[in-house]
C-alpha positions, -999 to 999 in steps of 0.1 A, spaced: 225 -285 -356 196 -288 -380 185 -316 -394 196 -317 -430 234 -303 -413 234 -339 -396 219 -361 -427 248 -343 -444 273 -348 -418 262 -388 -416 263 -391 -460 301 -374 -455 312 -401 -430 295 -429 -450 314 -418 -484 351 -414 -472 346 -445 -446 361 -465 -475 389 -445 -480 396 -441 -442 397 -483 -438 418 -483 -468 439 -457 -457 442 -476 -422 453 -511 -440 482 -495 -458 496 -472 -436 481 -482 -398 489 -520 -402 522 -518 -418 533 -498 -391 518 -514 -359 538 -545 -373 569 -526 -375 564 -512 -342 555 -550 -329 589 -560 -345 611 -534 -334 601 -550 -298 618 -584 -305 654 -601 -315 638 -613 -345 659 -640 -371 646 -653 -405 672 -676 -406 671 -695 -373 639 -708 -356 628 -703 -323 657 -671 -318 625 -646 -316 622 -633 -282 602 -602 -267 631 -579 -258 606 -542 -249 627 -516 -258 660 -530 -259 667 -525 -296 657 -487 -295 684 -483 -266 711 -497 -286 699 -475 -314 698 -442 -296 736 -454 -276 752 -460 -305 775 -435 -323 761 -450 -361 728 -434 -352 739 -403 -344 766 -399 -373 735 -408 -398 711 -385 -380 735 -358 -380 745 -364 -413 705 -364 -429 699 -329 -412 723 -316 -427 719 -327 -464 680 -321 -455 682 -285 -445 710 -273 -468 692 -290 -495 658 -277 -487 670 -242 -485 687 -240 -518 656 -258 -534 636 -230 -520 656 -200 -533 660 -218 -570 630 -224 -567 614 -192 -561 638 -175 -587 626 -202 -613 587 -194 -608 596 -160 -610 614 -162 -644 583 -184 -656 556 -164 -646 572 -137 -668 552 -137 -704 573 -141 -730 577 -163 -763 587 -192 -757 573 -193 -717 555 -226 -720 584 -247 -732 607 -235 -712 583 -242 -683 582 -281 -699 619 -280 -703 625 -267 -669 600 -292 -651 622 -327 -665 647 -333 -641 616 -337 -617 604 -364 -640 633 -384 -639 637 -414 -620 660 -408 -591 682 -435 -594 688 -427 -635 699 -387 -618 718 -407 -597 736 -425 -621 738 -393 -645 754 -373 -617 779 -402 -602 794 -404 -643 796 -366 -643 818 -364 -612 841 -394 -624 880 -386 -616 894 -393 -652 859 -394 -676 837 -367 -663 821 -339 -674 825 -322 -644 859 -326 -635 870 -327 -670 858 -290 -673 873 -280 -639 907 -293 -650 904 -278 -687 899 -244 -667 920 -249 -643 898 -248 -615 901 -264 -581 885 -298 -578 894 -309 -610 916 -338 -596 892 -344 -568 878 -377 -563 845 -362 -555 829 -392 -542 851 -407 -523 859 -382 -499 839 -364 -469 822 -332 -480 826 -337 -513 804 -371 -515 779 -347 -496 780 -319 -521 775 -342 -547 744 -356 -533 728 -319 -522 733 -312 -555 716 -340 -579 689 -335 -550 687 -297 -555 689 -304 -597 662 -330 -593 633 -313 -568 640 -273 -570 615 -274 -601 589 -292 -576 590 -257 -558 595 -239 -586 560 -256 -599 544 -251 -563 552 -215 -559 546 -209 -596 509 -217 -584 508 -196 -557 520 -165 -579 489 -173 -604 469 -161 -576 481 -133 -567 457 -102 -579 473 -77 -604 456 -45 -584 483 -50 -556 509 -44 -581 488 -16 -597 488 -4 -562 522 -2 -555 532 9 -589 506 42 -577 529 41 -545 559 44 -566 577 11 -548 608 -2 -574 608 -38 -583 627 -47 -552 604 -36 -532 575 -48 -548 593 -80 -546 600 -77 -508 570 -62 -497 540 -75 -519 552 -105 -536 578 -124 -511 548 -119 -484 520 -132 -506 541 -159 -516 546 -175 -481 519 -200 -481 531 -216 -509 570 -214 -498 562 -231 -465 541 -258 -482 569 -266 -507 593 -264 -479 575 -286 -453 573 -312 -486 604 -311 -493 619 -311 -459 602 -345 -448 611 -362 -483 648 -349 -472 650 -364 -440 636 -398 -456 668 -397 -485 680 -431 -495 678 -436 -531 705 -412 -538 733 -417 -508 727 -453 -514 734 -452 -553 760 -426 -552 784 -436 -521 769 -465 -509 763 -443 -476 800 -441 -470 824 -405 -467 800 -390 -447 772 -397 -466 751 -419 -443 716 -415 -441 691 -432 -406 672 -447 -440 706 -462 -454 714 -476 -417 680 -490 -410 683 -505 -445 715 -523 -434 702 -533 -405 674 -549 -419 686 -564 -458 719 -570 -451 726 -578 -414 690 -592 -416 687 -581 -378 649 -572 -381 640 -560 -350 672 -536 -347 664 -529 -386 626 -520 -374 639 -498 -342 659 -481 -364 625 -471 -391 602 -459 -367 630 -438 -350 632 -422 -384 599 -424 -383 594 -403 -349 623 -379 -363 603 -370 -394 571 -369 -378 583 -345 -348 598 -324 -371 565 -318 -391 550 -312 -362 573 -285 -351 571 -271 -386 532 -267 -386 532 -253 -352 558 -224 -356 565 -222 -393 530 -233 -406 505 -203 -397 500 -199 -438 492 -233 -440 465 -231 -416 454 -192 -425 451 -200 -467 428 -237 -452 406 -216 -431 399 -192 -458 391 -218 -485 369 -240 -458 
């Protein structure tokens, strides 16, 4: 290494050193605490109840059927979720990289649900799917439709489909947006070249476009997929976390606000934690080859 390639190297490590001490007091500290309280019977309201119990909280965590409901329950909103936020998605960026009048407001229009809070769509979609005033199941029942007399909220598998879909309404332009990016990229000479080729539009789609596209599909995906398996502010706002609806945030929540049982509240967060962090890794290492390809070829 020459010499200027270290002064270079030493000026990089002095300019984000900041950063990187910042970035250790807000994330780093925060969570060694958690960690450090997870490890104890913790009370707030009685003193001298704190005790070092090890692991003791995590065992009750990972024995009890609560956990496993919730964790069962956030995979599955999280994956069926993800997946139809990818294919909107996709179809949306398609539709707005198309030039026609009136493209850029309808990209604006398109792009608001993401800007709403979540817990105003929350709130918008519980009043929709009202038994007796909403819009929802006021338009099933004037067309006769099933579901129309449902109680969508109150019952398993509804309460679900409710919340996958204020999720899906809310985020799929947040892929739309991310794969809209990646299609701004793309060169016009492979088209050129497979219009020479003769392919159809299909096939253009499947063969040049779809494969072209995957680096930004798996980066809105792997986004997407560890905000998922974090959920809260819907479940909780919707359902409270009941008919099936129970998320491992909503229970680590309960544990810790309204049971004010901090350790077992604290066990329960980093075990969410460890879930969404070994599911990124898993992602990057068989799903995430585009990430790393489209990195080395920008580095």
């Amino acid at each position: 290494m020459s010499r200027v390639d270290a002064q270079q190297r030493r000026t990089a490590v002095w300019m984000v050193s900041p950063a990187l001490v910042i970035m250790f007091l807000v994330a780093a500290v925060p969570i060694g605490y958690a960690i450090w309280l997870s490890l104890n019977v913790y009370s707030v309201r009685r003193a001298g109840l704190s005790h070092f119990v090890g692991l003791t909280n995590y065992w009750n965590a990972l024995v009890s059927e609560q956990w496993w409901r919730a964790f069962g329950q956030t995979f599955l909103f999280a994956f069926t979720s993800v997946a139809l936020e990818v294919v909107i998605g996709v179809a949306m960026a398609l539709l707005l990289n198309v030039a026609f009048r009136g493209r850029d407001l309808l990209r604006s229009v398109l792009l608001v649900p993401y800007a709403v809070l979540t817990v105003v769509s929350a709130i918008t979609w519980q009043a929709m799917f009202e038994s007796n005033l909403g819009l929802v199941t006021g338009l099933l029942r004037a067309l006769g439709l099933p579901g129309g007399e449902q109680v969508w909220l109150a019952e398993p598998g509804y309460a679900m489909a409710v919340i996958i879909a204020a999720d899906v309404w809310k985020t799929a332009p947040f892929v739309a947006l991310l794969v809209l990016a990646g299609l701004q990229v793309i060169p016009g000479d492979v088209y050129e070249a497979a219009d020479l080729d003769g392919a159809s539009r299909l096939q253009t789609f499947w063969r040049v476009t779809l494969p072209l596209l995957r680096p930004a599909i798996a980066l809105a995906a792997i986004f997407r997929l560890l905000d998922a398996l974090r959920i809260f502010d819907l479940p909780f706002v919707l359902t409270k976390g009941s008919n099936g609806t129970e998320t491992m945030s909503m229970i680590a929540y309960q544990e810790l606000r309204e049971q004010r049982l901090i350790g077992q509240g604290s066990a329960l967060s980093i075990l969410t934690f460890i879930t969404v962090m070994a599911v990124s890794l898993v992602y990057i290492r068989f799903a995430g080859g585009n990430i790393r390809d489209v990195a080395e070829e920008k580095s």
